[in-house]
C-alpha positions as CSV (number, residue, x, y, z in Angstrom):
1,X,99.0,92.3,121.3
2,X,98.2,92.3,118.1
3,X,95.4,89.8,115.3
4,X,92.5,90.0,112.9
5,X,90.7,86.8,111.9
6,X,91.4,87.5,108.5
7,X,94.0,87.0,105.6
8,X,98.0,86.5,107.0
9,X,100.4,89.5,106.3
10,X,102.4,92.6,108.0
11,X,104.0,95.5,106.9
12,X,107.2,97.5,108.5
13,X,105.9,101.2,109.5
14,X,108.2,103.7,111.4
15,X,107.8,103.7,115.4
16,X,105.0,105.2,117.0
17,X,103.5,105.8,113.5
18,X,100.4,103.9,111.9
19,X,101.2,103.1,108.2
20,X,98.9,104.4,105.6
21,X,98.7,101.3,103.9
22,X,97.5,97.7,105.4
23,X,98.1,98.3,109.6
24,X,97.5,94.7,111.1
25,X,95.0,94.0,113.7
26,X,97.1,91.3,115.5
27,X,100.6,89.8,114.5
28,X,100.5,87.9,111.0
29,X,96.8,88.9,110.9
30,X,95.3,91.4,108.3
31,X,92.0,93.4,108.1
32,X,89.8,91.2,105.8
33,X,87.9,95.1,105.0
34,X,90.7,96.2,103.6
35,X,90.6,97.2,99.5
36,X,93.4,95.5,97.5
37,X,96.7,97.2,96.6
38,X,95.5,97.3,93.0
39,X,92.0,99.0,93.7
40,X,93.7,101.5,96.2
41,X,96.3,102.6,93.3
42,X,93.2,102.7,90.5
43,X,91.2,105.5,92.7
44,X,94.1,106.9,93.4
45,X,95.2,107.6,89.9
46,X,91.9,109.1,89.7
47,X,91.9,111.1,92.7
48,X,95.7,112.8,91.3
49,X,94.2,113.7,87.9
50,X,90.7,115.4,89.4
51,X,93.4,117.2,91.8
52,X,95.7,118.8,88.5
53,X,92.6,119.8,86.8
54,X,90.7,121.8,89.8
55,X,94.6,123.1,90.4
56,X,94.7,124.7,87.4
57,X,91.2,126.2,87.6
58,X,92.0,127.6,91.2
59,X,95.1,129.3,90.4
60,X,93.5,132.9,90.0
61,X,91.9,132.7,93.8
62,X,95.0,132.0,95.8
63,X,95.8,135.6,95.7
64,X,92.6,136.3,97.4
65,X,92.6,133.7,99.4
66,X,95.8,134.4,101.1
67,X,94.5,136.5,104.0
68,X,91.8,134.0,104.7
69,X,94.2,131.2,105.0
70,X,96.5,133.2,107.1
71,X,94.0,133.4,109.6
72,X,93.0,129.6,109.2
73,X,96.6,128.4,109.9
74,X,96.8,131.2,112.9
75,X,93.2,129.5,114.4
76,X,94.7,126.2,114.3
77,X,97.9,127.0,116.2
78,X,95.7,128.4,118.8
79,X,93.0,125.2,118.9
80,X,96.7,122.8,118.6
81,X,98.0,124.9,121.7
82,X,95.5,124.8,123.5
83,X,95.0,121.2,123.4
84,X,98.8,120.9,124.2
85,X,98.8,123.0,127.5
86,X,95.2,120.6,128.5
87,X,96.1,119.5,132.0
88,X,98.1,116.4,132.2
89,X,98.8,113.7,134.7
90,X,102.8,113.4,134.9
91,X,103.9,109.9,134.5
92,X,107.5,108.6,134.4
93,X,108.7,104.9,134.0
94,X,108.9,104.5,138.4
95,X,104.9,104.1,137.2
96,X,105.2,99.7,136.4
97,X,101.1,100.1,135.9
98,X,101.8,102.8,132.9
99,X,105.5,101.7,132.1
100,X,107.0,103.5,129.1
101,X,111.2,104.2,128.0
102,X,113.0,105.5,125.4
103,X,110.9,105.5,121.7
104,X,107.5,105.3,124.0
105,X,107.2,108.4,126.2
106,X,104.9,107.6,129.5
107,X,102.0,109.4,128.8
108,X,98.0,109.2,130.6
109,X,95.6,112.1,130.3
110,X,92.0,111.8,129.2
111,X,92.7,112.0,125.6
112,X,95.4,109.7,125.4
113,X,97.7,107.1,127.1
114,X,100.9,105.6,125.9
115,X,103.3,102.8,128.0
116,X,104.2,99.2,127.8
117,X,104.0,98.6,131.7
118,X,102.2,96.1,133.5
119,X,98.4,97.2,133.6
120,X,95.9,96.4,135.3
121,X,92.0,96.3,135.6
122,X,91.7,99.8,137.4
123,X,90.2,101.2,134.0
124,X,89.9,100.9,130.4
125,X,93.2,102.1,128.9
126,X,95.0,99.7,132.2
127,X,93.5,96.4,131.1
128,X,94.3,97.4,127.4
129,X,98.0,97.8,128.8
130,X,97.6,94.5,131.1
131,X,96.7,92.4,128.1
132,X,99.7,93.8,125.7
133,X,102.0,93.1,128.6
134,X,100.6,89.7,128.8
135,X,101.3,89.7,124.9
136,X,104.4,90.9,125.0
137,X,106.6,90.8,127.9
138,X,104.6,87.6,130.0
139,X,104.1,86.0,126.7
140,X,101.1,84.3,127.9
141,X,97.3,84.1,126.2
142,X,96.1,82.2,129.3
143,X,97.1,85.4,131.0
144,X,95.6,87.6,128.3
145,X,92.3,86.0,128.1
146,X,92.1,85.9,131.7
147,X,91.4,90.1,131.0
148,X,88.8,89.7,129.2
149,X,85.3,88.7,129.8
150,X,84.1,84.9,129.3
151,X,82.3,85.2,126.3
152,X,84.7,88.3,124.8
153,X,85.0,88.7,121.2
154,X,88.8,88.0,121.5
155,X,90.3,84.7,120.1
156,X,90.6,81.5,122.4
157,X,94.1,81.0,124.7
158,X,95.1,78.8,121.5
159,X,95.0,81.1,119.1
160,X,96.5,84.0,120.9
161,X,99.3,81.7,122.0
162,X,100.1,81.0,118.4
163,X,100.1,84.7,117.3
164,X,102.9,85.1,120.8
165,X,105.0,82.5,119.2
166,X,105.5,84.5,116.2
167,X,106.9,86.7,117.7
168,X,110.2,87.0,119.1
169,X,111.4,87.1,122.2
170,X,112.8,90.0,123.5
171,X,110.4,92.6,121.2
172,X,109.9,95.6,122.6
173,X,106.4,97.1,122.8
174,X,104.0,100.9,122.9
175,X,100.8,101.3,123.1
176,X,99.1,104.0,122.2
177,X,95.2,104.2,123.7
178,X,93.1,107.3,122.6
179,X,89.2,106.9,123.6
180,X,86.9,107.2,120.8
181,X,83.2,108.6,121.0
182,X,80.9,105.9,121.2
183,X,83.0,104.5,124.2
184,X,85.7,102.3,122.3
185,X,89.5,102.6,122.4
186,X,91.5,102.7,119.5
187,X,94.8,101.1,120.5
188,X,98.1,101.4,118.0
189,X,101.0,99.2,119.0
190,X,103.8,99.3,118.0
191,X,107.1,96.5,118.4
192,X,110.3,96.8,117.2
193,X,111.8,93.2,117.3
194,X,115.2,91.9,118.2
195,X,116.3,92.7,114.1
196,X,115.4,96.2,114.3
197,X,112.3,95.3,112.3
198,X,109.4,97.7,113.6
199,X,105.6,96.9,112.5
200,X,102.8,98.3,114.0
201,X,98.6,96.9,114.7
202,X,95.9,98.6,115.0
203,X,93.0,97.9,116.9
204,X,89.2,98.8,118.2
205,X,88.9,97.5,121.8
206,X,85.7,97.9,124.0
207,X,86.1,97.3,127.4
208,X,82.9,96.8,130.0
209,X,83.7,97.6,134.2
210,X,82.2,95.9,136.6
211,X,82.3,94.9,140.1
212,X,84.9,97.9,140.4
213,X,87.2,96.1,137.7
214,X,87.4,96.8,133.7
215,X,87.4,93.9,131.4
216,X,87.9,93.5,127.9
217,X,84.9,92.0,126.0
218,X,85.6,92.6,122.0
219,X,88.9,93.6,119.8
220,X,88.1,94.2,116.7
221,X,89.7,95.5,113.1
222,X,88.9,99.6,112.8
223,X,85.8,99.9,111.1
C-alpha cells in the first residue's frame, strides 16, 4: 500500500530502488517532515564547496593513505560476503504466502523479505505482505484494515479506499520488508503501473502478535 497524512505528491524512482529525493508514504501522499526542494539544494551547495576545499587540503595524504584503504575496501568484501552466504530460506513463486516474479525476486530470511503474494498473519513481514496484497491486487481497504488492530494508527477503510482508486488497475507491486532495531519494519514498495510509470513508498510499520496472529497497529512516515 502506500499514504502519509500529509501534503499530495509522487515521484518516479527506478524499480526496487528508493529515490533520494521525496519517497511517498502511501500513493499521492507525501512526508509532511520532509525539507523543501529549495532548502535541500541551499545545504547542499554548501556541503559541495566544504567538500573542494578539504579536497584540496587532503591531496598530500592519499599517497599514504593508500595501503590503509586497500585494507578497508578488502574488510568490507569480507563483512559483504559474509552477509551474502548468511543462511537463507529458498523461496520461489509456488510460495502464494511470499509471491514474487520477474523485477521482484522471492526472497524471506531474517534480514529481509521481498514478494507481492498473498500474506498472511503468521508473522510480521506476512501481514505487511497481506495488507499490500489487499492494496494492490484485492483492491480492498475493508480487507486491509481488517489486518490491522482496531484502534491502529492506519487511516480509516475510506481513506484507504480513496488512495486504491488512484491507482490503476492492473499495477504491479514488491515489497521489500527489512526489520529495524527497535522492533519496526521498514517496508519499500514499489509499483510499476499499467504506463510503465514506476514510483515507489516508503514506510515504518509496527506490527503487535497476539493470540498466535500478527497485526498491524501503526504505519507511519520514516522518522
Amino acid at each position: 500500500m502506500s499514504s502519509n497524512t500529509s501534503e499530495p505528491g509522487g515521484r518516479r524512482a527506478r524499480p526496487g530502488q528508493v529515490g533520494a529525493e521525496r519517497v511517498p508514504t502511501w500513493p499521492g501522499m507525501i512526508s509532511a517532515n520532509e525539507p523543501p526542494r529549495r532548502e535541500r539544494d541551499r545545504h547542499r551547495t554548501h556541503r559541495d564547496r566544504r567538500r573542494a576545499r578539504r579536497g584540496a587540503r587532503r591531496a598530500w595524504l592519499v599517497g599514504g593513505a593508500g595501503l590503509a584503504a586497500s585494507l578497508a575496501a578488502a574488510a568490507l568484501v569480507l563483512v559483504y560476503t559474509d552477509a551474502a552466504s548468511a543462511p537463507r530460506q529458498s523461496a520461489t513463486v509456488a510460495d502464494p504466502v511470499l509471491g514474487g516474479g520477474p523485477g521482484c525476486e522471492p526472497t524471506r530470511g531474517a534480514q529481509l523479505v521481498r514478494g507481492n503474494g498473498t500474506g498472511s498473519t503468521a508473522s510480521g513481514p506476512d501481514v505487511i505482505l497481506a495488507f499490500q496484497h489487499a492494496y494492490y491486487a484485492t483492491r480492498s481497504g475493508a480487507v486491509a484494515r481488517s489486518l490491522t488492530a482496531p484502534d491502529a494508527v492506519v487511516p480509516p477503510v475510506a481513506v484507504i479506499d480513496a488512495g486504491i482508486a488512484s491507482v490503476p488497475t492492473g499495477t504491479q507491486h514488491c515489497v521489500m520488508i527489512t526489520p529495524m532495531l527497535d522492533g519496526r519494519y521498514d517496508v519499500v514498495i514499489t509499483e510499476l503501473r499499467p504506463d510503465a510509470t514506476s514510483r515507489t513508498y516508503r514506510q515504518f510499520v509496527t506490527v503487535v502478535t497476539a493470540d498466535g496472529g500478527s497485526t498491524i497497529a501503526k504505519i507511519t512516515a520514516p522518522n
